[in-house]
N, C-alpha and C positions, 0 to 999 in steps of 0.2 A: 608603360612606365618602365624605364630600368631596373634591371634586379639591384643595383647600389639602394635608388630611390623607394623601393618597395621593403626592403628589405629596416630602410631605415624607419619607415614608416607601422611594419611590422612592431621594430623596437618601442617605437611608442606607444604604439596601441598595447601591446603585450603587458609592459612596465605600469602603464596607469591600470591596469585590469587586475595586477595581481595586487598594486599596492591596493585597492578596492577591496581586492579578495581577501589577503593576507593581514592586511595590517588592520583594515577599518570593519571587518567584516560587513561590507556592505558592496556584493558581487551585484554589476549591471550586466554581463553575460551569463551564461549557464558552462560547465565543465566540456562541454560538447562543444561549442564555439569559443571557446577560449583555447582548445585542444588545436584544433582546426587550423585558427591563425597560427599556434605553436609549430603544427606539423609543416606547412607550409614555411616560414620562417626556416626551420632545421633541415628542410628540402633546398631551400634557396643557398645556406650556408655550406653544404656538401657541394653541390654546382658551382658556385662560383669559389668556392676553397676556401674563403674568409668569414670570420664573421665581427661584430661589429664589437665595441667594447665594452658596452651596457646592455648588450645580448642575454635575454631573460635564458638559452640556452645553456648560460657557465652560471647560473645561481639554482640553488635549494631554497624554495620558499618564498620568506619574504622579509624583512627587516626586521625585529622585532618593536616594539611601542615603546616609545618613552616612558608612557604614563608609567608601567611595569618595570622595574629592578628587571638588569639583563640575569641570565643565569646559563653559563659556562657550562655544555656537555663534557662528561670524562672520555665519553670514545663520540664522533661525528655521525650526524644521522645522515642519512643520503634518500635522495629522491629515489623513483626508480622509474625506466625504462618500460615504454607499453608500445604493445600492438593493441590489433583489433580485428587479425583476419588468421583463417587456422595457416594458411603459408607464411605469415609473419610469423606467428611461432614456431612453424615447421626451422623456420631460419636462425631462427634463435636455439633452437635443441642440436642444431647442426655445428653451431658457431662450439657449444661445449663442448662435445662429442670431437673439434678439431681440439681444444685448449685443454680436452683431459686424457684425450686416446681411447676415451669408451662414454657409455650413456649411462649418465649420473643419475640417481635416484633422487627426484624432484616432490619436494613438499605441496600442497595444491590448497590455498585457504582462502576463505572470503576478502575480498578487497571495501574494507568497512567507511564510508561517507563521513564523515567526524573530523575532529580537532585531532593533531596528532600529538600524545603526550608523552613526556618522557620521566619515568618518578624515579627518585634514589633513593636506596634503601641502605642505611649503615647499620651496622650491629644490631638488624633486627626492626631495625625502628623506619617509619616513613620520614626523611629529612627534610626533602626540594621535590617538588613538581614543576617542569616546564615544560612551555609550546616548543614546537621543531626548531621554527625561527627559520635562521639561514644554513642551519644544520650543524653549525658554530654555537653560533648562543643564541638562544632562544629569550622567551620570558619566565619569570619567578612566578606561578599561580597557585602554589603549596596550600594557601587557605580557600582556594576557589575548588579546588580539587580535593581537599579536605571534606566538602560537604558529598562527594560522590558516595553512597553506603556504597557500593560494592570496590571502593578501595579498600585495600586491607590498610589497617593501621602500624599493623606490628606481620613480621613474616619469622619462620624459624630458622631461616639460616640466617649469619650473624656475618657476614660479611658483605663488604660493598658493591653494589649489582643497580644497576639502572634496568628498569622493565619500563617498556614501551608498549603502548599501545594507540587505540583509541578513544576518547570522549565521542559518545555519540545520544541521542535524544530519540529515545523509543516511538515510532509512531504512535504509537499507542499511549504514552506519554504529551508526545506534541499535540493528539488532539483532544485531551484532557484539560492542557494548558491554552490552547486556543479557543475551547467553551468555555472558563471561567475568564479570559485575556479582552480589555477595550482594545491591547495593540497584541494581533494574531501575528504569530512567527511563517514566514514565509515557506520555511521549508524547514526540515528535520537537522540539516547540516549546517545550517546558518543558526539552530537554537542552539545546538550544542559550543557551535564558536565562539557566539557572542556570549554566553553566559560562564563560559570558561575564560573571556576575555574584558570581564566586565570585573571595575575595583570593588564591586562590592559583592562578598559571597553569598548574600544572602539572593540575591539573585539568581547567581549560580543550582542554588539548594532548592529554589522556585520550579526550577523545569526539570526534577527531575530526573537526571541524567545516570548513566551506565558507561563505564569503564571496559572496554572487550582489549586483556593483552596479548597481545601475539609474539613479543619481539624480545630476545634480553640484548643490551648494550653492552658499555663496559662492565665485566667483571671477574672476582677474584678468584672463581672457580673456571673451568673451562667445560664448557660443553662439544661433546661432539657432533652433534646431528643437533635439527630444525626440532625433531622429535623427541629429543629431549627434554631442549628449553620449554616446551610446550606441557609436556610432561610436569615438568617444574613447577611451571605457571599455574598448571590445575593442582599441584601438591599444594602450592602455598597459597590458594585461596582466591585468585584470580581468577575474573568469567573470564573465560574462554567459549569460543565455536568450537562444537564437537566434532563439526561437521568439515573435519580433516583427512586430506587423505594422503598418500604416498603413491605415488606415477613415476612411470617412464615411458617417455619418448612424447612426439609429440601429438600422437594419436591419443593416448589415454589421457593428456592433459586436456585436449580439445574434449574430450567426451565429457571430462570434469568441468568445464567452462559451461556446457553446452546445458548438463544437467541442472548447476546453478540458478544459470539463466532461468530454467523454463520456472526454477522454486520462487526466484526473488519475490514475485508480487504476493507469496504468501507469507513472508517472513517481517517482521515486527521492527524491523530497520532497514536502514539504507545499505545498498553497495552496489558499488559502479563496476565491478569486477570480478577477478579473483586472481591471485598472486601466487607466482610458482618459483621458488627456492630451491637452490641444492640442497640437500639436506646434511650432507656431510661437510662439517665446517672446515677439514683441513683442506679438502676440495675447493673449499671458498676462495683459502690466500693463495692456490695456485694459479682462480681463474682471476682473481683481481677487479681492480674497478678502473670506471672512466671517472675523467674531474667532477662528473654529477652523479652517475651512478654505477653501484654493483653490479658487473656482467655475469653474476652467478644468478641474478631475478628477476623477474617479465613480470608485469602486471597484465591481464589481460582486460581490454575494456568493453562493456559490454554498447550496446547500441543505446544511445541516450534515450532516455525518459523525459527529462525536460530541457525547455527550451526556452526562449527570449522571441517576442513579436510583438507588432503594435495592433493595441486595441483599437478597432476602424469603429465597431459601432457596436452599440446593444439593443435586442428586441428583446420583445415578453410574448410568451408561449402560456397558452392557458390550461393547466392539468385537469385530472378529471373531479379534482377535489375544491376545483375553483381557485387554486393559486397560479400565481402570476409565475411565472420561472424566467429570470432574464437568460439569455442566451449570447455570448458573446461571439461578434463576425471579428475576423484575426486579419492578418496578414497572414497568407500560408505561410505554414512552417513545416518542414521535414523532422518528426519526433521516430525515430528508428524507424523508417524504414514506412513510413505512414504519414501520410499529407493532412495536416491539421489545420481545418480554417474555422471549423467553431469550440467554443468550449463555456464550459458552465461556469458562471456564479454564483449558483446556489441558491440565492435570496437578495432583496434589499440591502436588508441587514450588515449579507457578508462585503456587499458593495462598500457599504459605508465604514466596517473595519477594516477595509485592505485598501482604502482611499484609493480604489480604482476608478480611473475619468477615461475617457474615449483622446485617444491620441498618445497617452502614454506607452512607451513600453512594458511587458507583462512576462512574468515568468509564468511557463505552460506546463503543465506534468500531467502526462500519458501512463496508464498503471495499466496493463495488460489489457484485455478490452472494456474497461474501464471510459467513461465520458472525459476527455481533456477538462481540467479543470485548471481557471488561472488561482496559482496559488500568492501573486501579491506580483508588488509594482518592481520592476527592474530600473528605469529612468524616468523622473517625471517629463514630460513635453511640456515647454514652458507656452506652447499654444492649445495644450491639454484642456477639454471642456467636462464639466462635472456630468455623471448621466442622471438625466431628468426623472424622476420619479412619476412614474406612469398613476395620471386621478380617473381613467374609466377605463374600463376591461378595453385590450386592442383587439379584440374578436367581436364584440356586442354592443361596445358604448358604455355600459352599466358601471354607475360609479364600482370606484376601488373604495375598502376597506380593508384600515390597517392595522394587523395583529400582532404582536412582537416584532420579531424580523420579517413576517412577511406580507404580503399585499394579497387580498383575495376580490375574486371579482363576486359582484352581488346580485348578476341576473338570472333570472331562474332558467333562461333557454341558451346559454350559449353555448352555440354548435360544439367549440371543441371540446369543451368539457362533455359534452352531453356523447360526441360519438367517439371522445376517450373512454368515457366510464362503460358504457356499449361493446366496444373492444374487447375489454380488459374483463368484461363481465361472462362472456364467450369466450375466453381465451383457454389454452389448455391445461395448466392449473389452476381456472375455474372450473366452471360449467363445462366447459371443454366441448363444446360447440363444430363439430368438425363441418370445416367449409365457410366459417363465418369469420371476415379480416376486417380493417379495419376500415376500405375500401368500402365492404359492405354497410356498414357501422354509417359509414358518409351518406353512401346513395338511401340507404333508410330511413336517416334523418330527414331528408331532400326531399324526395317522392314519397314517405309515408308520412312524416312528421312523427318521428316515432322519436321518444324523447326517454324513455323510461323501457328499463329489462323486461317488466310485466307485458308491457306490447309484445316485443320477442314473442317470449312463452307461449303467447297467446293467438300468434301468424297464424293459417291457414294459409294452405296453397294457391288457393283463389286470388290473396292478397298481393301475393309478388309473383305469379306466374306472366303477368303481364308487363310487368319489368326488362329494362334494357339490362341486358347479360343473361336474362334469366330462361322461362320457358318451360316446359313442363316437366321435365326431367330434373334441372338442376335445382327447379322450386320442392318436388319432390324429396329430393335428396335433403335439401336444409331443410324440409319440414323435420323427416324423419332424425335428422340429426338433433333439431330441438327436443323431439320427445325423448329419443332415447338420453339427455341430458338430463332429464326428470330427475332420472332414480339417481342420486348422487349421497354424499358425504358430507359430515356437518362441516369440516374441513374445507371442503372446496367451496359450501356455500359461503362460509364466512369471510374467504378470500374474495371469493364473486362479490361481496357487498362493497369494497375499495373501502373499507374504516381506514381509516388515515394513520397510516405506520404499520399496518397487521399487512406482513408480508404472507408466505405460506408457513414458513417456520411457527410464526407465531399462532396460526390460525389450527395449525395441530396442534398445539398447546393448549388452545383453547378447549377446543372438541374434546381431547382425552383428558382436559380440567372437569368440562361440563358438563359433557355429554351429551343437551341437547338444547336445543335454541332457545328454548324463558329461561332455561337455567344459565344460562349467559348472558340473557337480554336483562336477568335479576341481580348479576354479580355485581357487587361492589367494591371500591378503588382499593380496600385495603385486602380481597379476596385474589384477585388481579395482577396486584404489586406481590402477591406473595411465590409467583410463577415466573421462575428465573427468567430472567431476560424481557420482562415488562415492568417499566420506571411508571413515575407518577405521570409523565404526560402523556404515556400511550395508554396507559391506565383511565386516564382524562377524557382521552377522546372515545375511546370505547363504552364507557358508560355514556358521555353526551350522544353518540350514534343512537344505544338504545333508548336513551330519555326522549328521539326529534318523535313527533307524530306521526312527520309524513316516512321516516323509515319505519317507522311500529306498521304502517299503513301498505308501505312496499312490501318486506318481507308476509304479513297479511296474505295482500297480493298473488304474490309467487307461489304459496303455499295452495290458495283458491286455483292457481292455472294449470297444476298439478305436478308441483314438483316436491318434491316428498325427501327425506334425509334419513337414509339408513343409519342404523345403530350400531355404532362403531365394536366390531370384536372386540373383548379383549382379551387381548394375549397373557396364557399364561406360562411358566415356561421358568428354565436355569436363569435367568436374567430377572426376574418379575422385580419391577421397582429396582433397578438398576438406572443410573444415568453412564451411559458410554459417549467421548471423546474418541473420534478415529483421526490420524494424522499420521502421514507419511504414504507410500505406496507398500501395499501388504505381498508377500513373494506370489501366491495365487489365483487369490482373488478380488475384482476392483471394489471401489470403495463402496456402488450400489449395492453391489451383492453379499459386503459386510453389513450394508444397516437393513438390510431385509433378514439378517439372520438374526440379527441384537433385536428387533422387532417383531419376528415370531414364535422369540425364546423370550417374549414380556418384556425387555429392555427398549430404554429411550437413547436416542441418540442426539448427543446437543453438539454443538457448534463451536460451544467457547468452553476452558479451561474455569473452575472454580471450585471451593470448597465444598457444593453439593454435588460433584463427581464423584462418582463409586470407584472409576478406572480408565483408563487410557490405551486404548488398544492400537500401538505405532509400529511403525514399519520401516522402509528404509525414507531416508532425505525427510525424518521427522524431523521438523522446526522447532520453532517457536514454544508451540503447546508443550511440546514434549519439556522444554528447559522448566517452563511454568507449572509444570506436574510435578517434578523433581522437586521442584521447592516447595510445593505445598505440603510434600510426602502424600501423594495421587500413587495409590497404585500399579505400575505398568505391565502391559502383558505385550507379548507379541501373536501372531496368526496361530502358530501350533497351541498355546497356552488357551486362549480363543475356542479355538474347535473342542479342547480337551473341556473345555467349562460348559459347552455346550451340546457335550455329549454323543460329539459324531464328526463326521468331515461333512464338508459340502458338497452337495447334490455335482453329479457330473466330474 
């Protein structure tokens, strides 16, 4: 193809993409492939020296909507300019370093996935809220952005100033909203859009949302530095990210990139980046801009997370708990750096809220090693086939039964349930089984007919010394591994049983509620529900475990084949009856070695932020928790603080 004809063909494809993106909120690619045809496009237009005159390269944004009152910026917002590689920015720190004669002191902040908004502030008072638009005029959404609580209503300076930021939708929020939601939101960045671009505010006030500013516009005062305005922004009552820094060159900027990156998958929103500034504004109007953006700012972009492919097919996988799990076959897709051809859909259920059918295109999201999960439909294929709903187990035959959202199969021996739950029962925060996989779990279902953990317990070497792989040594060794698996923890047995939702978190919960098995097997839903982080349906299922006969009958069992549950210590100590929250990296020691000390000074350590937190002990590249502690008024200490409350430094 010609570079004229590719080029023009670029322009279309680009222009329908963003009016998608921009105007209707309803993107059929992902940021990653929409970058891609950009980059390439902006490569062809430097080679051949022209470019076209509906070229998405000379525009900011996107139109604004009719349905919306246009609303007139006082100063121009401007896109900005990305790489994606550390010599790209190495290039970009070089290019200032010629336009200023020295190495400018560079601001370094998260690049946040959101609506980008712009709000006026006159005399004090919040007047106009608008989207970006074309960076010209945007749209009027003053009442949609009204319902955001963390905008400020009223600010104390008194003169006219535009703060810019983000609209974005808390994960943590979105999937709030997509358990109580018949129509689930496809992603975090697409809820915050659309309900900021939706005429009706109550909508808007439905999902949610958070306001993060980073930016002032036009105004009456003048700021010097990045860190000022920012400064500003937290005087007058605007969230901000704390987690700002100040850099030079393009080594310590990449190292900030880098750090970012490895935090994102634990942070409570989206970002696709992070964005680096002069920080000195007079610096700014000497380096100038291009007709789209500021050459004093790089965004840098991180390796995408999601992505766009077509659903080829669904199979169903059978867990150890007897539900059906569909499993989605893809079209391979490149998610950062990682070949994706399956990914989960959760349930029935979530099939039928994200009206996903086999043939359509599907948006993919990879979250650090995380299972690819499709998070909803990017294009329908008008030759798209609904997926069948599975009526007998695909492992055994045995009709499906269906519970809520999900489909469970109903026979009492099928293999994979039987040499899943086998696995997982052995596994090493079970039983802890050393030498026992899942491999083995297979061939003992096969050749022993061993269907049940009590068999395990109960081997003798006689039994599998005649086994392929096996022999006298390697039967020896897994005997001795099972005994010594005996003497265990109430903790581990209660993970070893697979109760349905009782991960390991929860099963210490339990043991140091109980203390020991009838007095668990006697608790009831409102004993249960009273232990943070167990709702009525995990609550639900754990009393129906202990109500079945044939588990009253198992656990029995295990006890007769001699396996016995030590009595949990307990600790007592400068912590006793403490709950501690750890988040961030601590200056000396890692985060194992912090909850084995909150643990043998009598303190528990939980997972989540809440009101029955005693304290928060954070570190550097604290998140999330840490902002969430702050507002509860949670306590915070750091490592020295730490040690001093527990009376010593740490061993070594």
């Amino acid at each position: 193809m010609k570079p004229y004809d590719r080029m023009k063909e670029l322009v279309e494809l680009l222009n329908k993409y963003a009016a998608l993106y921009y105007e209707e909120d309803a993107p059929t690619v992902s940021d990653a492939e929409y970058d891609a045809l950009y980059d390439e496009l902006r490569a062809l237009e430097e080679s051949e020296g022209y470019s076209l005159k509906n070229s998405p390269t000379h525009r900011v944004g996107g139109a604004p909507q009719k349905k919306f009152a246009s609303s007139r910026h006082l100063l121009r917002l401007y896109s900005l300019d990305k790489c994606k590689t550390e010599e790209e920015l190495a290039d970009w720190c070089a290019r200032l370093v010629r336009a200023t004669g020295r190495e400018p002191e560079l601001t370094a902040e998260y690049k946040f996935d959101g609506l980008t908004l712009n709000i006026l502030y006159e005399n004090g008072e919040l007047v106009k809220a608008a989207t970006r638009g074309d960076g010209v005029t945007g749209e009027e959404v003053t009442a949609q952005v009204r319902t955001i609580s963390g905008v400020p209503r009223r600010i104390s300076y008194k003169g006219r100033i535009e703060i810019q930021g983000e609209g974005i939708m808390r994960l943590s929020a979105l999937e709030e909203y997509n358990r109580n939601s018949t129509e689930p939101l496809k992603n975090a960045r697409n809820g915050a859009a659309g309900a900021i671009r939706n005429l009706d505010p109550a909508v808007t006030a439905s999902r949610n949302l958070s306001f993060m500013a980073y930016n002032i516009g036009y105004s009456d005062r003048r700021f010097a530095s990045q860190t000022e305005m920012h400064a500003f922004l937290e005087e007058e009552g605007f969230e901000t990210e704390k987690d700002i820094a100040v850099v030079k060159g393009a080594k310590e900027a990449f190292a900030f990139a880098n750090r970012v990156d490895e935090l994102r998958p634990s942070l409570d929103f989206l970002i696709d980046g992070v964005v680096f500034k002069v920080n000195d504004t007079s610096l700014r109007e000497e380096i100038g801009y291009t007709e789209k953006f500021p050459k004093w700012a790089m965004a840098f972009k991180f390796k995408a997370d999601e992505m766009t492919t077509v659903l080829r097919d669904v199979v169903w996988q059978v867990s150890r708990s007897a539900k059906l799990n569909p499993l989605a076959i893809l079209d391979p897709v490149d998610i950062g750096g990682v070949t994706v051809k399956r990914a989960t859909l959760n349930n029935y259920g979530d099939i039928l809220k994200k009206k996903v059918r086999i043939g359509d295109r599907v948006f993919i999201r990879r979250s650090n090693d995380v299972i690819p999960e499709i998070t909803g439909v990017a294009e329908e294929s008008p030759s798209a086939t609904d997926i069948p709903k599975p009526e007998v187990c695909p492992a055994c035959g045995s009709p499906v039964a269906e519970s809520g959202a999900f489909l469970y199969c109903t026979g009492e021996h099928c293999a994979p349930q039987i040499v899943s739950y086998l696995d997982h029962f052995a596994s090493k925060d079970a039983m802890d089984i050393d030498g026992f996989s899942e491999k083995t779990a297979e061939q003992f279902y096969n050749e022993l007919h061993m269907t049940s953990p009590v068999q395990l317990m109960r081997l003798k070497k006689e039994d599998i010394a005649w086994l392929d792989r096996f022999g006298d040594k390697k039967a020896e060794n897994l005997i001795a591994a099972i005994s010594a698996s005996k003497d265990t923890t109430m903790d581990r047995l209660v993970f070893a049983l697979g109760i349905d939702g009782v991960g390991k978190k929860t099963a210490k919960d339990l043991s140091a509620r109980f203390g020991n098995m009838d007095a668990l097997a006697a608790a009831s839903e409102e004993e249960l529900t009273a232990i943070p982080g167990i709702g009525e349906v995990l609550a639900d299922n754990i009393v129906a475990y202990f109500a079945d006969e044939g588990n009253k009958k198992l656990i029995e069992e295990l006890f007769e084949s001699g396996v016995s549950v030590k009595t949990a210590e307990k600790k007592e100590g400068a912590l006793s009856g403490k709950r501690v929250v750890l988040t961030g990296s601590l200056p000396t020691m890692k985060r194992g070695e912090a909850t084995a000390l909150i643990e043998e000074n009598g303190g528990e350590v939980s997972s989540s932020v809440s009101k029955n937190v005693d304290f928060v002990l954070a570190g550097e590249e604290a998140g999330s928790k840490l902002d969430k502690a702050l507002k509860l008024g949670i306590r915070i200490i750091d490592e020295k603080e730490f040690l001093a409350m527990i009376g010593g430094k740490k061993e070594g």
